[in-house]
Each structure stands twice: as C-alpha cells, then as structure tokens.
N, C-alpha and C positions, 0 to 999 in steps of 0.2 A: 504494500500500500504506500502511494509515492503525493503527497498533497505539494503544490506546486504552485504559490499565490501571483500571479501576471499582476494582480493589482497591485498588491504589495513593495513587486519587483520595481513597478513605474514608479509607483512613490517615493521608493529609496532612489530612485536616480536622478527624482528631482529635485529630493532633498539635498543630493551631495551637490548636482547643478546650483543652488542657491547657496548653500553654503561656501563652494569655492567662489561665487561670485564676489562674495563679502570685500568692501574694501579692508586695507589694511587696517588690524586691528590694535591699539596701541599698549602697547605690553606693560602688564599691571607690576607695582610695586612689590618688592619681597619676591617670593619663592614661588618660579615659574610653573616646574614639573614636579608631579608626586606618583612615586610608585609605592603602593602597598599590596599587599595580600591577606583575603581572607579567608580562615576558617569555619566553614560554615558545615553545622552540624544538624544534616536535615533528616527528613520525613519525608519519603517518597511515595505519591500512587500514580500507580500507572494504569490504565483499563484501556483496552482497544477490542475493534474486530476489523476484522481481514479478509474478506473473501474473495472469489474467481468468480469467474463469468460462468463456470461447472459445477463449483462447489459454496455452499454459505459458511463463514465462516462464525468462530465460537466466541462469544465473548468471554474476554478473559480479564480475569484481576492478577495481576501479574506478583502480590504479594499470597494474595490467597490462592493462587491455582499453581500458581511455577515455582513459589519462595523463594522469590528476588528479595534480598536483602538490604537496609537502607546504608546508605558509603557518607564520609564525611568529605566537602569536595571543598577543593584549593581552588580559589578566585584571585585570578590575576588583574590587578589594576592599574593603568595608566591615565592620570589625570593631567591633563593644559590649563592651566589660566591662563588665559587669551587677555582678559582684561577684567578690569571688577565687573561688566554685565553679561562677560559669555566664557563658559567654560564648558571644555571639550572632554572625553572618556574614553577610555576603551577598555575592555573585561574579557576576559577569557576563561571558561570552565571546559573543561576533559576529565573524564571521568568514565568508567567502565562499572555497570552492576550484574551482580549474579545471582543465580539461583539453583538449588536442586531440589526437585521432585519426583514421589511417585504418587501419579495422576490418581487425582480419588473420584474424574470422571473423562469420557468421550471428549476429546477436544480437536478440532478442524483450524487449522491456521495452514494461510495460503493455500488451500486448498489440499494442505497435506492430514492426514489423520494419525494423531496420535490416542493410544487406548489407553481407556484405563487400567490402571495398574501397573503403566511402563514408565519407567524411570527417564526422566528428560532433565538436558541442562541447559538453561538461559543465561545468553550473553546479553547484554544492553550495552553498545556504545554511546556516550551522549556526547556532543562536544556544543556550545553556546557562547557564540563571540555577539558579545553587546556594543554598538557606536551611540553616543550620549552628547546633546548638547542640550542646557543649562544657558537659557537667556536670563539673566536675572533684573525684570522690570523695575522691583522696588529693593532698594539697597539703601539701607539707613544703618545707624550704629551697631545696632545690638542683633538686624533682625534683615532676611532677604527674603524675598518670596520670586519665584519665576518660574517660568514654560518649561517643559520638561520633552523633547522630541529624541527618540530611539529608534534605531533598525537591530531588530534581534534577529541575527541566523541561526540556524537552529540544526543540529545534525544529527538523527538518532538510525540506529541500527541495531533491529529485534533479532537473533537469531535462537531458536529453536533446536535442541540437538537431543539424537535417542541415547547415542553413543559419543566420548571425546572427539573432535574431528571428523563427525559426520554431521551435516546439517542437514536438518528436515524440513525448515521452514524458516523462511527469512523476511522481515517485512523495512524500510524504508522510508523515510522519512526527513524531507530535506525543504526547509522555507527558509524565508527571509519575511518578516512580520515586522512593519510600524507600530511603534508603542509611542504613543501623546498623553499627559499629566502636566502635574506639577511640582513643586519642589519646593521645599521650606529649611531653612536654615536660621540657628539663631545662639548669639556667643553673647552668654548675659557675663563670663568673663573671658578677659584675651585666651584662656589657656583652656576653654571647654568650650565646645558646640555641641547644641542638640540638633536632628536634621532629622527630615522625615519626606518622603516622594511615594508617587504612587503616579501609575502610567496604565494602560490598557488600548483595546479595540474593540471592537465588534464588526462579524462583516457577516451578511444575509444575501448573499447574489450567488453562484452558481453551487459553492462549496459555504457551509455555514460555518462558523466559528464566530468564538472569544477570545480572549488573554487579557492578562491583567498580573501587574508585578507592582509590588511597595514592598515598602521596608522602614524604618525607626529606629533609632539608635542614639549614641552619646560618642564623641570622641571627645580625645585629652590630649594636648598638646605639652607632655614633661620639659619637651629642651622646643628650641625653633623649627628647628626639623626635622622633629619624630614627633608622629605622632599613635596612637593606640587606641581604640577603638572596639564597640561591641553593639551589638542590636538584634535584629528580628526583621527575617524577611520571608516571605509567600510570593510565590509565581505557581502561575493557572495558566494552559494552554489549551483550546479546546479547539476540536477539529472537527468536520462532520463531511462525508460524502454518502450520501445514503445510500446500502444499508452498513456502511465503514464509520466510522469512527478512532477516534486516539482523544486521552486526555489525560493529561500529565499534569501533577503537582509535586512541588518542591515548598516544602517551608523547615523550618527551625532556627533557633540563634546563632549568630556569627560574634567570632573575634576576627580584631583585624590589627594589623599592625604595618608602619608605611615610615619613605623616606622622601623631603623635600628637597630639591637642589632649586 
C-alpha cells in the first residue's frame, strides 16, 4: 500500500518557491545555529489494512496482533535564526520497530495469508525528516507568538516474515504532508523558556486523511550555549484509500539537550 499526496507534493514546492524568494534576511544578534538532540521516549500505535485487487486484506493492530514493541527514538535537530521574526528547522528521526508473534488468528496482508498459529516477525522501518519555518509576528520581551508552516516526509516500510529472511508480505508507504499551526514561546527569565506548537491538516478529495503534531515543554539555558531541555509530544497521521487505511501515532516525553554557535 503506497499513499502518494500530488497535492501535498505542489504545496511543498511552492512553499520552498517562496521561501527562496525571500529577500535577504538580516542576521539576528547572539547565536546563529543550534544543534541538539532529543530523546524521546514514546508510545506507539500503529493499525493499517492492505489489500489487492484479489485479495481483502486484514486489519491489523500491529501491537496487539504482530507484538511490535514501543523503541525510544533519537531526534536530530538543526535550528537557523535567520532573524528575530523567522527561524528555520530541520529534524530527522530513523528508527526501526519489531515484533514477534504467534498469530492467535487468520491474517491476509498484501494479499499474502498468514495462519493462525504460525509464528511471524515484523520489521517496521520508519524514517521522518521535518523542514520548519517559524514567522514570529508578535515578539515582545518576555513572550512570541507566530505561524508555524512544515513539510513532513515520511518513510515507513511494513514487512511481514514467516521465517528470518523470508518475506511474506510487504506494505509501503512514502508522503511528503504540509503541517500549518502555531507557535508560542515565552522567557519570563533570560535562562528559561517555556514553548509550546501545534501544526496539523486535513485533506477530503480523492484519498482522505488527517495529521496533527504538538508538543510543550521547558528548556534551560545553564551556560550561553547549552542548553537542556524536556516536554511532551503526540503526532497522528491518518490515511485513508478505501477499503486501505494506515494510522500511526507516536506520543510520550522527550529530553533534549543542544549546542549554540
């Protein structure tokens, strides 16, 4: 099952088209780039069905039917300040999840049949590169508020196996998804920020879907250029071709920890 958003794809291209259009942007005071990483200690569900044009396929809970197990996944971060009203992001997660089971029923994926009572192993590749700009319209002392626009790509790969190194059934899944929100930030001292975003979609035209990703947190800036950090994030992705489906969630608490230059 391969979902493939043409609308999505235009949009991200006219968002990078306006973005490079930008005149120069005039380079903000203090410390330009920050890279940190986080630790984020989640909650996975995953539910999908898959069928053929011969066969319908089964819907499956991928914790409850395969025992795909929840992974703790490393967030890579590259932050720009362009200027005090627009800052730029990039995020990167890879991550691989598993599972073993023996099937406690009839399950049809890709049109393959796996029986109950046979032992099957699930691989899940996911990889999620995030591009982020942060217009920040009101910026006063203590407190910002701004636009929030994202392209999330999104790469997963289900594979299905009776035996090590025999696959039985493989499903795919590969988008590029617009996320539009907002952003709040606010440093009631120099050496603490509280910050909190939340971005989403909705699309109803040939393939249906949602998504929606936030998060909230505290960072603490010890020296000028480290800082450390913790909060709470959720992401929803829903997909829909009838009679297929995918919907993916990710939530639980992160630490994070970063360097300024």
């Amino acid at each position: 099952m391969k979902y493939i958003s043409l609308t999505s794809m235009t949009l991200l291209l006219i968002g990078l088209i306006v973005l490079t259009s930008f005149p120069a942007i005039s380079l903000a005071e203090g410390p330009m780039i920050e890279l940190d990483v986080r630790s984020w200690y989640t909650d996975h569900e995953f539910n999908s069905k898959s069928s053929t044009a011969i066969s319908d396929g089964s819907e499956l809970d991928y914790k409850k039917d395969l025992g795909v197990h929840d992974n703790t996944l490393l967030d890579w971060r590259l932050t720009w300040y362009a200027s005090p009203e627009h800052t730029f992001g990039l995020s990167f997660i890879s991550t691989s999840l598993e599972g073993n089971m023996i099937l406690t029923k009839n399950i049809t994926h890709e049109g393959i049949l796996f029986a109950q009572g046979s032992f099957v192993h699930t691989d899940i590749d996911l990889q999620l590169m995030e591009l982020a700009w942060k217009w920040w319209f009101y910026n006063e002392k203590y407190i910002k508020v701004g636009t929030l626009v994202e392209a999330k790509g999104i790469m997963l790969d289900v594979e299905l196996l009776k035996s090590v190194g025999q696959v039985k059934g493989q499903e795919e899944l590969y988008t590029i998804i617009p996320f539009f929100g907002i952003a709040v930030s606010s440093s009631p001292f120099e050496f603490i920020e509280l910050f909190g975003e939340a971005s989403g979609i909705y699309i109803d035209q040939k393939n249906v879907g949602h998504a929606y990703d936030a998060e909230a947190g505290l960072r603490v800036y010890p020296f000028k250029n480290m800082r450390l950090g913790g909060g709470y994030r959720i992401m929803r992705i829903n997909a829909e071709d009838a009679p297929d489906y995918a919907d993916f969630e990710i939530k639980g608490p992160f630490i994070s920890a970063g360097l300024r230059f």
